[in-house]
N, C-alpha and C positions, 0 to 999 in steps of 0.2 A: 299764743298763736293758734288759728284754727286747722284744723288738720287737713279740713281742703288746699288752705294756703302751701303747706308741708308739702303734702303731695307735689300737687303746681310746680312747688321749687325741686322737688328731686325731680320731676320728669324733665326740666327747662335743666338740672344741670346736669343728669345724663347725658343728653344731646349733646352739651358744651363740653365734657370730658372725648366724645366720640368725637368732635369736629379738632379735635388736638389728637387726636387717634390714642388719648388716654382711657383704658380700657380697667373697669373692675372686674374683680374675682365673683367666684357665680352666686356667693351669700347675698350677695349686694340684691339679686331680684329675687330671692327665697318672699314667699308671700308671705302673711301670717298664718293662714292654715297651712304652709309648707313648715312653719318653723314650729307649729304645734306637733308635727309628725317626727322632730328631730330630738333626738336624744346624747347621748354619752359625750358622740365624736362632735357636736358641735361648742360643747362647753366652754373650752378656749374663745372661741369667739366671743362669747356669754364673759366671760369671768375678765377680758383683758378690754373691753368695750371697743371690739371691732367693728369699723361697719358706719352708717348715715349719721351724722349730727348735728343740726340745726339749731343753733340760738338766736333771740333776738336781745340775750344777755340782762332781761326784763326790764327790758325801757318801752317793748311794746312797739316799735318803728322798726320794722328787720331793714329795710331797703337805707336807712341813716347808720343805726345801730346792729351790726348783727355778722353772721359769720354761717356758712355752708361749711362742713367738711366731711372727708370720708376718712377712718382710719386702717390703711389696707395690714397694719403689722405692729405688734407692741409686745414689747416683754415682758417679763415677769419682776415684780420687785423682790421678790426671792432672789434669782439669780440678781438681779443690781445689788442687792447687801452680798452676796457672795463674790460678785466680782465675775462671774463667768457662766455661761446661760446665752439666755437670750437678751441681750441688753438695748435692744434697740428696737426704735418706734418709726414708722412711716406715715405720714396723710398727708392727702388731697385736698388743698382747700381754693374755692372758688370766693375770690375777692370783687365785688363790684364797684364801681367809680362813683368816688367819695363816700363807701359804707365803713363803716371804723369798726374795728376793731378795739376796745377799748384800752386803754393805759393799764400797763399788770407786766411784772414780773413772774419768773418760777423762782423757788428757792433753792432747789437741787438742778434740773434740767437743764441742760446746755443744749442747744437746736440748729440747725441751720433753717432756714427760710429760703428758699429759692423760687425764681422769676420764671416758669416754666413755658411759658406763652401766653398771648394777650396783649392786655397796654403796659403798664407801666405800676409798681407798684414803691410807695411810698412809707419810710420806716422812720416815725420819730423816736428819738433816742433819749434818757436822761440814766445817769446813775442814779441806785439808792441809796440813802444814809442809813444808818446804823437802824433807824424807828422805823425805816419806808416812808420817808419823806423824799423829796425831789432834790438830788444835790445839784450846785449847779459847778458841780467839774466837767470837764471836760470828759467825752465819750469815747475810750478809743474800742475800737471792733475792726475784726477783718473781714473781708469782699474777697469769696474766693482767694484767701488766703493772701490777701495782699494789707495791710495796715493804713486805715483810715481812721481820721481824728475828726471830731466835731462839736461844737459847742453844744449848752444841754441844750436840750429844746431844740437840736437844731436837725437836720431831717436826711437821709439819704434814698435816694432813688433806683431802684432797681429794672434794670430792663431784662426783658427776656433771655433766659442765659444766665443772669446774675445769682450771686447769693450772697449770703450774712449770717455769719455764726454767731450768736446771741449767748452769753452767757449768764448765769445767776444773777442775781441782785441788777439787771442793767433792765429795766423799764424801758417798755415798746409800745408803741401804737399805730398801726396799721391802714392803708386806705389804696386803692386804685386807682390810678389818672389815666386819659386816653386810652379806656377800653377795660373790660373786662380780663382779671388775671387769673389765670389757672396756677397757682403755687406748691409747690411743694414744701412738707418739711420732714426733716429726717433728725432724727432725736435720741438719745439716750430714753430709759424708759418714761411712759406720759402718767402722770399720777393726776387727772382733772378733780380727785376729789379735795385733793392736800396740798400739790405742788404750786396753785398760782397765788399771784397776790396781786389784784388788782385795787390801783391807786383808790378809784372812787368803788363805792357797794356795786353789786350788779349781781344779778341774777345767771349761773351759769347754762343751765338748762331752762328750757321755756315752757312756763305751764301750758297744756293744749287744750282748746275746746275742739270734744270730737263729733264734730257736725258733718264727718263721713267715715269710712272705714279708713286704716290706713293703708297707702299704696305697698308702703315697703316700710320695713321697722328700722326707727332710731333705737339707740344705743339706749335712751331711757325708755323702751320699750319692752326691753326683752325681759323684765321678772314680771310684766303681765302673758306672756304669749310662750315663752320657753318654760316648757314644762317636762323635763324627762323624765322618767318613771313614772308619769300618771300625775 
């Protein structure tokens, strides 16, 4: 992806968090010379990958393939093996209509997904077998706590307000119908390096050509531009 493109999209989905009156924390507009002056107190951020993330999952088509998010809160896997801590993850993600998200499970993460405003978003569902293959049992999950059954493959629709708590081994795949959706999810801690496992290969983060500066720093930004103590 080119980093004019990057740009372009974090300006287009500021605007779209502020028209749902979804508001980020002040890191989110730290420039890169502002994040070059920060030191100690902002390492948490640094260390837990707070903050902008853009993939187009390396298929090269963000607007088909691909995925906006912001992460405003994430724990520690320290405290997750102890059991007490910080155990808990938040983000923002902006879904566009028919942009997929591709097929992947987590192996440890349980999530919910939530419909926070927009159009409508759409959750295909299969179990995994034992290898990560696609079983074709039936899917059960709950919707705001209510129990819903579905064939594999088979899809459930979430409206604004909605959610779905996802559990391990149950493969998802993601897209937006009638309108752009603003979603939330809320998660035990997020491990993007080790926890997913998606069905086909894909690329998690996007190599950038940087044919401008950046507006504002993604998550795989920050061990060029964070630099404390010098």
């Amino acid at each position: 992806m080119k980093r004019s493109e990057i740009n372009a999209l974090i300006r287009e989905a500021d605007a779209f968090f502020k028209q749902h009156q979804f508001y980020l924390p002040p890191f989110a507009y730290w420039t890169p010379e502002e994040w070059a002056t920060k030191g100690e107190e902002a390492r948490q951020i640094v260390e837990r990958r707070l903050g902008w993330d853009i993939t187009d999952f390396g298929q090269g088509d963000f607007e088909r393939v691909g995925l906006l998010l912001f992460t405003l809160r994430n724990g520690s896997l320290d405290d997750l093996k102890r059991g007490k801590g910080e155990l808990y993850c938040e983000k923002a993600l902006i879904v566009n209509v028919d942009q997929v998200t591709p097929l992947h499970f987590h192996w440890t993460k349980t999530e919910d997904i939530i419909n926070r405003g927009g159009g409508k978003l759409v959750i295909q569902l299969y179990n995994a077998t034992e290898d990560g293959e696609l079983a074709d049992t039936e899917v059960i999950v709950r919707t705001d706590g209510v129990v819903r059954r579905v064939e594999a493959g088979g899809t459930i629709i979430l409206s604004p307000g909605e959610s779905i708590t996802l559990v391990p081994y149950c493969y998802h795949k993601f897209w937006a119908i009638e309108g752009r959706v603003l979603a939330g999810e809320v998660s035990v801690v997020n491990d993007d390096e080790r926890d997913n496992r998606f069905y086909e290969p894909v690329g998690r983060f996007p190599e950038i050509e940087e044919d401008e500066p950046p507006l504002y720093l993604l998550v795989g930004d920050y061990d060029r531009y964070y630099r404390p103590g010098g």
